[in-house]
C-alpha positions as CSV (number, residue, x, y, z in Angstrom):
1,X,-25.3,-4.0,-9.3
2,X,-22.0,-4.9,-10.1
3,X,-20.7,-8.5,-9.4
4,X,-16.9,-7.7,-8.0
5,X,-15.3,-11.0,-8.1
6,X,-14.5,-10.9,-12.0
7,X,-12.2,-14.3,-11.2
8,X,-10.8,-15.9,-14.1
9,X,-11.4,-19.5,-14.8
10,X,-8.1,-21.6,-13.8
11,X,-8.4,-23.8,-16.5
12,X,-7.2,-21.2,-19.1
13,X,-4.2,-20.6,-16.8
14,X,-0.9,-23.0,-17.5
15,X,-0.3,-25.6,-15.5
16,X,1.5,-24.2,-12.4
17,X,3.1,-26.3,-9.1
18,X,1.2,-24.6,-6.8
19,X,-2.3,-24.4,-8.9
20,X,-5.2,-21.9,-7.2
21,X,-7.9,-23.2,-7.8
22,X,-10.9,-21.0,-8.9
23,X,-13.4,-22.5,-6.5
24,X,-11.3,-22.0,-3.4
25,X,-10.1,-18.0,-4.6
26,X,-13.7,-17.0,-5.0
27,X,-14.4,-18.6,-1.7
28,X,-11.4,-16.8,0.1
29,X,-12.2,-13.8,-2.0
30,X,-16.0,-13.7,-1.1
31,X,-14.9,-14.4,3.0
32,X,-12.8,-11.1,2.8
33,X,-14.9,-9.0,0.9
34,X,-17.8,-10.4,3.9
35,X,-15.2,-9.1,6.9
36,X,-14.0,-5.9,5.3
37,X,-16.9,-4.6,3.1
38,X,-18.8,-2.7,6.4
39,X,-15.2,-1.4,7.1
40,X,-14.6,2.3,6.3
41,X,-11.7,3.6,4.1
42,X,-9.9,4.7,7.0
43,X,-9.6,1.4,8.4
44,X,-5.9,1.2,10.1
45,X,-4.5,-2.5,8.5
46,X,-1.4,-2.5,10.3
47,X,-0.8,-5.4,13.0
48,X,1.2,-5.5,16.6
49,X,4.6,-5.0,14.3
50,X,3.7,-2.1,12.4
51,X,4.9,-3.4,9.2
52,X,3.3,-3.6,5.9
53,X,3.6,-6.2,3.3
54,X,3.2,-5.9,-0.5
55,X,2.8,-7.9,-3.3
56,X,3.9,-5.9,-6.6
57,X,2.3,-6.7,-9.5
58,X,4.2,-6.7,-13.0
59,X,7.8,-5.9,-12.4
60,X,9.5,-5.7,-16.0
61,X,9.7,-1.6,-16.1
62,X,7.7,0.5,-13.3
63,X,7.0,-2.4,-10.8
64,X,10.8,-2.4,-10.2
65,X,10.7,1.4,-9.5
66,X,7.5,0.8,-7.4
67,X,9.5,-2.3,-5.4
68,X,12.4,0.1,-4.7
69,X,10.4,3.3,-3.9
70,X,8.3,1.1,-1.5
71,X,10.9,-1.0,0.3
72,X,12.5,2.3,1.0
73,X,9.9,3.5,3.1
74,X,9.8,2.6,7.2
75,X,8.5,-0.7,7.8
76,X,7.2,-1.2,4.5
77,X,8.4,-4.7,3.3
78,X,8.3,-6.4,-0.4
79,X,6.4,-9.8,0.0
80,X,6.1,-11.0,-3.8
81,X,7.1,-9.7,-6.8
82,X,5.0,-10.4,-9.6
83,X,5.3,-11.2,-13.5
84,X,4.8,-13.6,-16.0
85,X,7.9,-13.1,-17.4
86,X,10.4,-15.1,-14.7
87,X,13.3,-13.9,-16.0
88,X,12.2,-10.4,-14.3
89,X,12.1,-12.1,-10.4
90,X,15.5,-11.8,-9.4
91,X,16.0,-8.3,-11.0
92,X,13.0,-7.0,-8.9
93,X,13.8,-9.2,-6.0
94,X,17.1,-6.9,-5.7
95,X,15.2,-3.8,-5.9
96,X,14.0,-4.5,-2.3
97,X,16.2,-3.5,0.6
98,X,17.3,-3.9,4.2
99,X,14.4,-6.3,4.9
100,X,14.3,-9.4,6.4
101,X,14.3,-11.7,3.9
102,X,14.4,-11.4,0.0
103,X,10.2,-11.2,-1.8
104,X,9.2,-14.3,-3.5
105,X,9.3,-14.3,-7.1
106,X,5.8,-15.7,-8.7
107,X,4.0,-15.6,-11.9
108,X,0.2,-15.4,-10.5
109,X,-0.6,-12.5,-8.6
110,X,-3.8,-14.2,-7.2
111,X,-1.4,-16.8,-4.7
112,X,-0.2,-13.4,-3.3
113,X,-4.1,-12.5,-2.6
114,X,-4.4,-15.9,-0.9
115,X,-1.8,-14.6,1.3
116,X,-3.6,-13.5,5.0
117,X,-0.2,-11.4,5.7
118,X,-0.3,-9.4,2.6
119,X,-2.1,-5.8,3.3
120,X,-1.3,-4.0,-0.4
121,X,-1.2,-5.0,-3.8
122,X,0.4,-3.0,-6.5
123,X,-0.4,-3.0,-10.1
124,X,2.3,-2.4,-12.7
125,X,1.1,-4.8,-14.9
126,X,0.6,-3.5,-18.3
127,X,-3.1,-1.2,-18.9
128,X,-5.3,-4.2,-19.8
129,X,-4.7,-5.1,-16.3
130,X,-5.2,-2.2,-14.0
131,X,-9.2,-2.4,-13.1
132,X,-9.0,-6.6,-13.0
133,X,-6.4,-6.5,-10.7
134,X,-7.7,-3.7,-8.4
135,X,-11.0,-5.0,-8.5
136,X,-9.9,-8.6,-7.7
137,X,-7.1,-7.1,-4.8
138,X,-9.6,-4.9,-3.5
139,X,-12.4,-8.0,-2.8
140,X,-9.7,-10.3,-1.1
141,X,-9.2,-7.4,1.1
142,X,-6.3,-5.6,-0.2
143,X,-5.4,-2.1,-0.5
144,X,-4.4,-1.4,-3.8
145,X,-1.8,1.1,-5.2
146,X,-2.5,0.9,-9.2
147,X,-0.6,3.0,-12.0
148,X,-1.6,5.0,-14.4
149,X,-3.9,5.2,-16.5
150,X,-6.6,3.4,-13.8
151,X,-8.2,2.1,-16.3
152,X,-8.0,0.7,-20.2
153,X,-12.0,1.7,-20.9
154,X,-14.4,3.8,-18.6
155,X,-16.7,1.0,-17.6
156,X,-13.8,-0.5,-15.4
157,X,-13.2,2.6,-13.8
158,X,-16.9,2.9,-12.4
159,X,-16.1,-0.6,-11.3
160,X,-13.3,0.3,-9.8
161,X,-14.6,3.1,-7.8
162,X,-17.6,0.8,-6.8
163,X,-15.0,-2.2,-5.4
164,X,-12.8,0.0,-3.5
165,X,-16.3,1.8,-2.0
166,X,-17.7,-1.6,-1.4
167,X,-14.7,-3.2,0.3
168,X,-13.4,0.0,2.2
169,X,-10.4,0.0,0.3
170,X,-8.0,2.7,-0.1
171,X,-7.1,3.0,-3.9
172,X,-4.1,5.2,-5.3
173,X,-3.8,5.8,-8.6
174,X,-0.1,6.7,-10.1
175,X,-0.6,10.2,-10.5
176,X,2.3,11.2,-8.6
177,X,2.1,15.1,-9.3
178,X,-0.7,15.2,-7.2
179,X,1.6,14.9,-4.0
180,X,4.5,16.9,-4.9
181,X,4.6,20.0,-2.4
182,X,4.9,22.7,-5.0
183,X,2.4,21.5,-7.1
184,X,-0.2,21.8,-4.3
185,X,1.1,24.8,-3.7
186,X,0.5,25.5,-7.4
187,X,-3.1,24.7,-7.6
188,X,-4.1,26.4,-4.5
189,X,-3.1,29.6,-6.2
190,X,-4.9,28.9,-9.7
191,X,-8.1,27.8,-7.4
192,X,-7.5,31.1,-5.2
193,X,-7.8,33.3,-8.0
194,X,-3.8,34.8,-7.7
195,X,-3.8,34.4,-12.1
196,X,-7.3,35.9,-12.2
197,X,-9.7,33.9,-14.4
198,X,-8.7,30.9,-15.7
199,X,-10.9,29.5,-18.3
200,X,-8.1,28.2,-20.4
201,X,-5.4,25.1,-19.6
202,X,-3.7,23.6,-22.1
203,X,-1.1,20.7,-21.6
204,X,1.7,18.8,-23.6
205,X,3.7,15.4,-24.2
206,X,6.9,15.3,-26.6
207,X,9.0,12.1,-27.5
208,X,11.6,10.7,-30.0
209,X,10.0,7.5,-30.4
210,X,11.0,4.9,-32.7
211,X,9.1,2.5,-35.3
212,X,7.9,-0.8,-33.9
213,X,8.4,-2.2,-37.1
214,X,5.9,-5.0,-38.8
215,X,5.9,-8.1,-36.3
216,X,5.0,-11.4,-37.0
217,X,3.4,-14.4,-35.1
218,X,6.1,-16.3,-33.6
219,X,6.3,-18.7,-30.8
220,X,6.0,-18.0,-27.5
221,X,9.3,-17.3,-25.7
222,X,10.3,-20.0,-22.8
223,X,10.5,-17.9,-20.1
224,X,6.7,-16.1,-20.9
225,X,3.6,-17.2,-19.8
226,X,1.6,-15.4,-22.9
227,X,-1.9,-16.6,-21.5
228,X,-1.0,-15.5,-17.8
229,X,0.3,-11.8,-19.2
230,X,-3.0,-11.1,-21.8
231,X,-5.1,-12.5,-18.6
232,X,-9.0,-10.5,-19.1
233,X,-7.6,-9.2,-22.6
234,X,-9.3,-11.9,-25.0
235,X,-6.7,-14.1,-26.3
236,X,-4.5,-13.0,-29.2
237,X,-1.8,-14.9,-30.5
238,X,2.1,-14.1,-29.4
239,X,3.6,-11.2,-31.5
240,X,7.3,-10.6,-31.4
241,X,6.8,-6.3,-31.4
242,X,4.5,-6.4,-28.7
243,X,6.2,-7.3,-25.3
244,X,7.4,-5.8,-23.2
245,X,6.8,-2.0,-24.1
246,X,4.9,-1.8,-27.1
247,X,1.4,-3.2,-25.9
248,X,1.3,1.3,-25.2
249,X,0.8,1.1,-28.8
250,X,-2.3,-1.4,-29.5
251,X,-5.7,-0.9,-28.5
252,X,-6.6,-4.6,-27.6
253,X,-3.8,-3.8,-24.7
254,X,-3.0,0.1,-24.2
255,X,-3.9,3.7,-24.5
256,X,-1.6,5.3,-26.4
257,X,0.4,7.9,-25.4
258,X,-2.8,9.6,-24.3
259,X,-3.1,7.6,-22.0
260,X,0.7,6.5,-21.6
261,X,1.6,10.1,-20.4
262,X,-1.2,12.3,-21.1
263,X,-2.7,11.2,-18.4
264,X,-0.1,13.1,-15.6
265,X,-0.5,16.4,-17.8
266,X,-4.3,16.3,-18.3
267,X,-4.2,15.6,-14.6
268,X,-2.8,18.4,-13.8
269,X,-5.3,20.3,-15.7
270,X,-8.8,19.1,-14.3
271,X,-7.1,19.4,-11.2
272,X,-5.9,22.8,-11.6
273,X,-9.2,24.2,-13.1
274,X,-11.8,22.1,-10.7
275,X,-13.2,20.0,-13.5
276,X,-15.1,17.1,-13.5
277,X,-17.1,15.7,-16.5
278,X,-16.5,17.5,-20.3
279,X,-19.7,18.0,-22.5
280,X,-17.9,17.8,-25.7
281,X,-14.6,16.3,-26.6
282,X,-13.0,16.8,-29.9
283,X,-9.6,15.0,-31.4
284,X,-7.4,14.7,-34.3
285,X,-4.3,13.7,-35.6
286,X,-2.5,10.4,-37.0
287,X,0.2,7.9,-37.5
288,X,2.6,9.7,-39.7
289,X,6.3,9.3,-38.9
290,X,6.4,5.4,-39.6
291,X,4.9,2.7,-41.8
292,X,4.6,0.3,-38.7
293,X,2.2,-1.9,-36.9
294,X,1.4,1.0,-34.3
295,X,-2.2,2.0,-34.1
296,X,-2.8,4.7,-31.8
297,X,-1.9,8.1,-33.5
298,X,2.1,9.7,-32.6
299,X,0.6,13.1,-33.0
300,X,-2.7,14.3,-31.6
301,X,-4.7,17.5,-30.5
302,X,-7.6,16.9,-28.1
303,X,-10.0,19.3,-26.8
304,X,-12.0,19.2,-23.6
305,X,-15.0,22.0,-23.3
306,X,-16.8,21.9,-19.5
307,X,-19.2,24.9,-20.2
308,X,-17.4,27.4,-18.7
309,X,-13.4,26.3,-19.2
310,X,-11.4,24.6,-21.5
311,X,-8.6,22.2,-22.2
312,X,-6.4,21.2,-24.7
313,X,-3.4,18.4,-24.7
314,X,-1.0,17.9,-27.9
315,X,1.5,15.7,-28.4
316,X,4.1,14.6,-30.7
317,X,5.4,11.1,-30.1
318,X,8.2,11.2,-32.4
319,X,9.3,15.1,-32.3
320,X,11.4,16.0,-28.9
321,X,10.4,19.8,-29.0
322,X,7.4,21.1,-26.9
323,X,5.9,23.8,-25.9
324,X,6.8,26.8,-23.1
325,X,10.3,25.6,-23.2
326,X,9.3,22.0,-22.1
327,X,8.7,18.8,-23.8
328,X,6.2,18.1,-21.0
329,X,4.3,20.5,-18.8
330,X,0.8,22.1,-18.2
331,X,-0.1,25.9,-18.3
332,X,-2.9,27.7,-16.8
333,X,-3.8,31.4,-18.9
334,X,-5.9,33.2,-16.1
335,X,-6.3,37.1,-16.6
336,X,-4.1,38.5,-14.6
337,X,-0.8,36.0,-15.2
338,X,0.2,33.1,-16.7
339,X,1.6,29.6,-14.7
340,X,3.8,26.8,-16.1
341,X,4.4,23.6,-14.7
342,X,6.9,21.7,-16.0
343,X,8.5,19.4,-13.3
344,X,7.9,19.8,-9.5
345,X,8.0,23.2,-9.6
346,X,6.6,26.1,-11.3
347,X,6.9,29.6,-13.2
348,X,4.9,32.8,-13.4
349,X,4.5,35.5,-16.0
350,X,2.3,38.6,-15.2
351,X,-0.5,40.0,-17.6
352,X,2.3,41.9,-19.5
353,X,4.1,38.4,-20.3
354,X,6.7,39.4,-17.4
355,X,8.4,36.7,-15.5
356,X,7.3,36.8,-12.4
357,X,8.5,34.4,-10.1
358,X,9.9,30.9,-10.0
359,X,9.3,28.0,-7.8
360,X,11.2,24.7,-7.7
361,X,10.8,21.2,-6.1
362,X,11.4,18.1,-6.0
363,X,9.7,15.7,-8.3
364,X,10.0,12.6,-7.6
365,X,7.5,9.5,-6.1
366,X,8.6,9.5,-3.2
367,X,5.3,11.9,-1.3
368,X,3.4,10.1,-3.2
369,X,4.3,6.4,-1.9
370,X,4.3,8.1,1.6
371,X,0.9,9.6,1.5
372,X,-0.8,6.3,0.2
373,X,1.3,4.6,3.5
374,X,0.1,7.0,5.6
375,X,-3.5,7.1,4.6
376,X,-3.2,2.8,5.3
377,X,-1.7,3.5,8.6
378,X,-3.6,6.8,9.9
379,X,-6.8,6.8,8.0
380,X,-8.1,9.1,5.2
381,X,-8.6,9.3,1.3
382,X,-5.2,9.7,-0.9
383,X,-4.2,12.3,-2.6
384,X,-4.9,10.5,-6.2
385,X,-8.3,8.5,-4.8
386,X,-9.0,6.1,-7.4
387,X,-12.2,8.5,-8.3
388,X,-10.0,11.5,-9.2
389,X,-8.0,8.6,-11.0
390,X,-10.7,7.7,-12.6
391,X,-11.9,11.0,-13.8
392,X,-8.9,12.3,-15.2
393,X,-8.7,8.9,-16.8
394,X,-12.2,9.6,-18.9
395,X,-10.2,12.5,-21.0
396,X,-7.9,10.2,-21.8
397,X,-9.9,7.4,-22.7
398,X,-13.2,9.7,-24.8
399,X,-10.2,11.8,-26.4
400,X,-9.4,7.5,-28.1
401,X,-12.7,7.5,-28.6
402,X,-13.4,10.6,-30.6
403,X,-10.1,10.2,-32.4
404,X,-10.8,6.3,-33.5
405,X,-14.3,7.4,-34.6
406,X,-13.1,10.7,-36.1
407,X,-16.0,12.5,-34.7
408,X,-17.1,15.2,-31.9
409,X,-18.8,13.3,-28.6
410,X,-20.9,14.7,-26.7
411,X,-20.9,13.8,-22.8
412,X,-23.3,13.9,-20.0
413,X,-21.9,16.9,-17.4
414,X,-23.0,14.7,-14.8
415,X,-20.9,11.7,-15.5
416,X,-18.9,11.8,-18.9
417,X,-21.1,8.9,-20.3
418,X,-20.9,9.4,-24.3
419,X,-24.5,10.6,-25.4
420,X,-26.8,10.6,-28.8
421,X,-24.5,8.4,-30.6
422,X,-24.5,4.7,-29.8
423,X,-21.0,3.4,-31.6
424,X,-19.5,5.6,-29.4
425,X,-21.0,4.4,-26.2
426,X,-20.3,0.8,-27.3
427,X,-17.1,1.9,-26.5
428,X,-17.6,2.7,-22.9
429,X,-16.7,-1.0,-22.4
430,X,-14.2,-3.9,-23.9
431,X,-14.5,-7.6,-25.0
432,X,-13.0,-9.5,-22.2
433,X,-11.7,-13.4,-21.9
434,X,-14.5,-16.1,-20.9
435,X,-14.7,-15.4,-17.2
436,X,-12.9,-11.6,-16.7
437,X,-15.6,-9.8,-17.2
438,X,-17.0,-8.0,-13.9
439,X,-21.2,-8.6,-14.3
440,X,-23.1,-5.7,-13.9
């Protein structure tokens, strides 16, 4: 049984005007997740004036992309915008349009749960954060849009799954490509058989990253609340390479770029092929371009065997050149003809190499955003259910794992878990701060 309340204590908080107190969240917490836990997934939140509210979540990069694609939408309005950095509020604040009034800016998400009025909470907040926050939104009766990767280990995607189940909760995970019209298309045709058998997909991220450089311990900015942004990551002391973007880099905070962007190609991939769970993963590469801080490896190969179909994802962080013409893209080699994805369309070859067609469209969020609105407001699973989210998330998150431990894992078909090798399933969770752990 997993205990879904995973509430942090307040006293490790800052002292803030308007203090939540941990007794009275867990109460208002555990009296939501008592009205809505019976409720199904297609529960219909909206109210007499057909308008939902948000509450966005870290707001320094994609939350203000999230705040504007939103607000865009019919009777979708921006409530609070979240971050621990205030110096981001005002920025993110103007993201929002043509609503009645401007969102509040905040730096604890958790007063925008104590809000009756809110019906969404998004989760831009840097990986560390993703399955804390959608577990907490999702018990004080929230639906939850969360990006990518959904998770920063596999334990809190289970958990994740299991709150939004519990709490009838509909859960979208950033996966965007999942509701682009073309892309659909696409995979109807691999899963139709039109390439012939596919047993092979292989997939691809390419960057010109920089070096991070060597940082030191410095103190904490003014306008940063360093406890409030590490939240359920035990407490490490301020950095000054490490906010706002290179967290991706660390392990204590991120995935790499594995689970930065691999995770919309590798996506595309288990979605294309219908597969679930692999029974061996395999990974290699390194840090090689700079003598930096950064620990997660700029180039890396992993491999993803499901019995009968295979898939591989390679990436080069600091090398713009890809593969198939494409610095990003997924390709599915069935028998009869080959398919590339590369944006929000696709191109075919025939079993001669041939080109064979072409098919453009758009790729942008904007489907996406509308199909997780429309599932709140008409009932229904999203396109990128947290589960799927989930799942695709695993390959992400065992590819780390067999590349930190330099070693082949071998997973249970059933349900990924890591098996015959105990320091690798040690893995399956994290160390969390006094209080942020979810008790299972």
């Amino acid at each position: 049984m997993v205990d879904l309340t995973c509430t942090a204590p307040h006293a490790m908080l800052p002292p803030m005007k308007t203090a939540l107190s941990r007794r009275r969240f867990l109460s208002r917490t555990a009296t939501a997740g008592a009205l809505v836990g019976a409720l199904p997934v297609s529960l219909n939140v909206l109210g007499a004036n057909n308008r939902l509210r948000l509450a966005v979540m870290g707001v320094n990069g994609r939350g203000s992309a999230l705040t504007r694609g939103f607000s865009s939408l019919p009777d979708v309005e921006i409530a609070y915008v979240c971050d621990p950095d205030q110096r981001t509020w005002a920025r993110a604040a103007g993201m929002a349009k043509d609503q009645p009034s401007p969102p509040q800016g905040i730096e604890d998400f958790r007063h925008a749960l104590e809000d009756p009025t809110v019906d969404v909470l998004v989760v831009a907040a840097p990986n560390h954060w993703h399955a804390p926050a959608t577990i907490l939104g999702c018990s004080a009766g929230k639906h939850v849009y969360v990006e990518k990767p959904a998770c920063h280990d596999p334990a809190e995607g289970e958990w994740m799954v299991a709150a939004a189940r519990k709490y009838g909760r509909v859960v979208q995970v950033g996966t965007q490509r999942r509701s682009m019209p073309r892309l659909i298309e696409a995979m109807a045709k691999v899963q139709a058989g039109e390439l012939g058998e596919v047993r092979y997909a292989r997939c691809w991220y390419n960057a010109t990253r920089g070096s991070i450089g060597r940082g030191r311990q410095a103190p904490v900015p003014e306008w940063l609340n360093w406890e409030l942004w590490q939240g359920p990551a035990p407490v490490r002391p301020f950095r000054d390479n490490v906010v706002h973007y290179n967290w991706h880099w660390f392990w204590h905070w991120g995935n790499g770029e594995l689970g930065n962007n691999g995770i919309h190609a590798l996506d595309l991939c288990r979605w294309g092929l219908d597969v679930t769970f692999p029974r061996r993963v395999t990974s290699g590469g390194g840090r090689y371009m700079f003598p930096d801080d950064q620990q997660t490896p700029d180039t890396q190969i992993v491999t993803f065997d499901f019995g009968d179909r295979f898939i591989a994802f390679e990436s080069q962080s600091c090398r713009r050149h890809g593969y198939e013409g494409s610095g990003f893209g997924a390709a599915f080699y069935g028998d009869e003809a080959t398919m590339i994805i590369d944006g929000g369309g696709y191109r075919l070859y025939d079993k001669a190499d041939r080109p064979a067609g072409e098919v453009s469209g758009p790729a942008g969020d904007a489907p996406h955003f509308e199909n997780f609105v429309d599932c709140l407001r008409n009932g229904g699973r999203p396109t990128a259910d947290v589960e799927e989210g989930y799942r695709s998330t695993l390959l992400c998150l065992l590819g780390n794992i067999a590349w930190r431990l330099g070693r082949t894992l071998d997973c249970d078909p059933l349900n990924g878990h890591i098996l015959n090798d105990p320091e690798a399933a040690a893995m399956w969770t994290r160390d969390y701060e006094p209080g942020w752990k979810p008790v299972v």
